[in-house]
C-alpha positions as CSV (number, residue, x, y, z in Angstrom):
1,X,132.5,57.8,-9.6
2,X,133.0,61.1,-9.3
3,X,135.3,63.2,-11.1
4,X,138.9,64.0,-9.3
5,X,138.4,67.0,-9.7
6,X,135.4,67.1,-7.3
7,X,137.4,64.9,-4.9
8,X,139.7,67.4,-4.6
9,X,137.3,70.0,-4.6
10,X,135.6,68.0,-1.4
11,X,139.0,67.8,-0.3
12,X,139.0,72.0,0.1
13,X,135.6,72.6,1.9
14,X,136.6,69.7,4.3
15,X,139.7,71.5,5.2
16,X,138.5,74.6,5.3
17,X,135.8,73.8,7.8
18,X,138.9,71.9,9.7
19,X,140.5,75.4,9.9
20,X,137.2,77.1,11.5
21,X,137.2,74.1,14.4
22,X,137.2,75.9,17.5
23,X,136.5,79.3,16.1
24,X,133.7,80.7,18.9
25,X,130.7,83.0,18.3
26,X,132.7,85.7,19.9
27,X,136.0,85.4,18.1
28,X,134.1,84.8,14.7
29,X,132.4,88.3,14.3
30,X,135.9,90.0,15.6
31,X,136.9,92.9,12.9
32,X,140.3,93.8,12.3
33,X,140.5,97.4,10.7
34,X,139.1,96.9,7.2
35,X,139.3,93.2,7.3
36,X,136.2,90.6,7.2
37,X,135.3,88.9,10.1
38,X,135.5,85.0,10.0
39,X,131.6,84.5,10.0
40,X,131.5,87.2,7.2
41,X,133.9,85.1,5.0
42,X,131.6,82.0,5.4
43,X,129.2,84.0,3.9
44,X,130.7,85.0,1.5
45,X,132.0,81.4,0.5
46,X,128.0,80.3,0.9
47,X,127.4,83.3,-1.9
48,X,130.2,82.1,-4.0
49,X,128.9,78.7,-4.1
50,X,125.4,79.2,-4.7
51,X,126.1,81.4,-7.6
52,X,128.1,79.4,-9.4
53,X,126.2,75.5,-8.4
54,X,122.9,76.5,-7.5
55,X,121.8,80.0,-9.5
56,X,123.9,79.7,-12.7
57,X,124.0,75.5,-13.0
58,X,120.6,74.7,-11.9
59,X,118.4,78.3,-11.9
60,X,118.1,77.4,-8.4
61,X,117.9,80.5,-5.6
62,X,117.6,79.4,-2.1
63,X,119.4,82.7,-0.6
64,X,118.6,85.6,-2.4
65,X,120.3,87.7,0.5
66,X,123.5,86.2,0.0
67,X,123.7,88.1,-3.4
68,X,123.4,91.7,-1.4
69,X,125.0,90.4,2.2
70,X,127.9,88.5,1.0
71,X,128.7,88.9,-2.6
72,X,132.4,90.3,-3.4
73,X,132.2,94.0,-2.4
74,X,129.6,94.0,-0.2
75,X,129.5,96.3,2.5
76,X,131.1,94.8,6.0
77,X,128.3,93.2,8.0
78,X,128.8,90.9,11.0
79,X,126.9,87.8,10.8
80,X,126.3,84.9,13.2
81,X,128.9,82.0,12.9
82,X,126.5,79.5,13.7
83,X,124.3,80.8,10.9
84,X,126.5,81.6,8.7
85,X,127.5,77.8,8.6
86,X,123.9,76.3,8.3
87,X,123.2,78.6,5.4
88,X,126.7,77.3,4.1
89,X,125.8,73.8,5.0
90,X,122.4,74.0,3.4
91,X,123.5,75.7,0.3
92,X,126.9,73.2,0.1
93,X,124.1,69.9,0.3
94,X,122.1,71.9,-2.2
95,X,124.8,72.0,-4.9
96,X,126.7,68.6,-4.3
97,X,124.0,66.4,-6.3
98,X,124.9,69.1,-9.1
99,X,128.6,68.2,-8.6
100,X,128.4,64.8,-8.7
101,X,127.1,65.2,-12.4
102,X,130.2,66.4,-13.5
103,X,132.5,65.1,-16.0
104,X,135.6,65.8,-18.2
105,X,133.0,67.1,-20.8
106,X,130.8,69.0,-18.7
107,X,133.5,70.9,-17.7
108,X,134.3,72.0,-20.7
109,X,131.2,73.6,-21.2
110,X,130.4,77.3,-20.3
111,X,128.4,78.2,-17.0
112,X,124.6,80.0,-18.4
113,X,122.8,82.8,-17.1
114,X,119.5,83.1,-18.6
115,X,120.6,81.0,-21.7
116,X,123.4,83.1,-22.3
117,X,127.6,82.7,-21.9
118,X,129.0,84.2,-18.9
119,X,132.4,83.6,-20.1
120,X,133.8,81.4,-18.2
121,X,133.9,77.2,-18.2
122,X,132.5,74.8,-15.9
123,X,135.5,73.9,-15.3
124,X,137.5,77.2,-14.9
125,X,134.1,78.0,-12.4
126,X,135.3,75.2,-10.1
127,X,139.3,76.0,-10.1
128,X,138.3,79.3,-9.1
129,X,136.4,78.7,-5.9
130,X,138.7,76.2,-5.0
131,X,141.6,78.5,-5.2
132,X,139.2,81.1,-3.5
133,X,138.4,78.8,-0.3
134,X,142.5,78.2,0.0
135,X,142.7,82.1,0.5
136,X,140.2,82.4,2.6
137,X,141.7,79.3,4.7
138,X,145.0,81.5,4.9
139,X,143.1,84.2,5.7
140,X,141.0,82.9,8.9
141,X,144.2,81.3,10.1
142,X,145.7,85.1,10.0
143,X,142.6,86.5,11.5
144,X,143.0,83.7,14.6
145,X,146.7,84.7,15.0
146,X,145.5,88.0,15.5
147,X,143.2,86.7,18.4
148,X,146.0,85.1,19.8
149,X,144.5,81.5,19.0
150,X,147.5,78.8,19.0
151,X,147.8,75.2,17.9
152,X,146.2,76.4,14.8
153,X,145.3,73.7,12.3
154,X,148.5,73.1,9.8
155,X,147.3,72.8,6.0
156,X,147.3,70.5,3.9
157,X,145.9,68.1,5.5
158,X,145.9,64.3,5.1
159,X,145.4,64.7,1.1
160,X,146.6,61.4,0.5
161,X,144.4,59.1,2.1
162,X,141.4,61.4,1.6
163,X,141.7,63.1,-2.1
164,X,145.2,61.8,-3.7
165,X,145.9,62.2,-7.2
166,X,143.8,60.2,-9.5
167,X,143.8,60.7,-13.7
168,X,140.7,61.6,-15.6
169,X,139.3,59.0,-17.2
């Protein structure tokens, strides 16, 4: 079984990619001033992700342009939607057998590159891309107000059927 805190993070992705249903090629590369487009931000979330599951957990690098393109100050590009979310897709499959290894204990233990610390837990790596999707959810669904998009996805979705609270073991 997997740990809960997986679930949840499952939970995230699934409601993030709720809040990008309907988002169009078009609409998707839209800049607002200094803002990231959408298809930028699921870059960025691809980079994020592969750092922490696939280049620090497992040496693995399948994108080695997401570490120029999309890392956290990168400079604004404007990507493909529909690219953007296979590379996402791709690197998300990628990482999940990783995920699925995880347990109380592993958690605990720090993230490595090359052999060494980077200072910061297993754990502590998945809380903060969870919180960090949850921004970025807020922040597509401001960029779509902006396009005048309505009937806007509402969050959080249906958590209790699909990830409700459940103890470590």
């Amino acid at each position: 079984m997997t740990h809960p805190l997986i679930d949840q993070f499952r939970f995230t992705r699934r409601e993030w990619l709720r809040g990008l249903e309907g988002v169009s090629e078009e609409d998707a590369v839209r800049h607002f001033g200094p803002m990231n487009c959408i298809s930028w931000i699921v870059g960025h979330l691809a980079w994020h992700e592969h750092r922490y599951w696939l280049e620090l957990a497992q040496g693995k690098v399948l994108f080695p342009e997401l570490n120029t393109t999309y890392a956290y100050g990168a400079p604004m590009c404007t990507p493909s939607l529909k690219e953007m979310l296979a590379t996402w897709r791709q690197v998300t499959q990628a990482a999940d057998s990783y995920l699925d290894t995880l347990t109380s204990e592993t958690l605990q233990q720090e993230l490595l590159r090359d052999g060494k610390a980077v200072g910061q837990s297993i754990g502590s790596a998945l809380r903060r891309i969870t919180y960090h999707y949850w921004f970025h959810v807020g922040e597509i669904q401001a960029i779509r107000q902006m396009l005048g998009q309505a009937n806007l996805p509402e969050y959080v979705g249906n958590i209790e059927q699909e990830a409700p609270y459940r103890p470590e073991e």
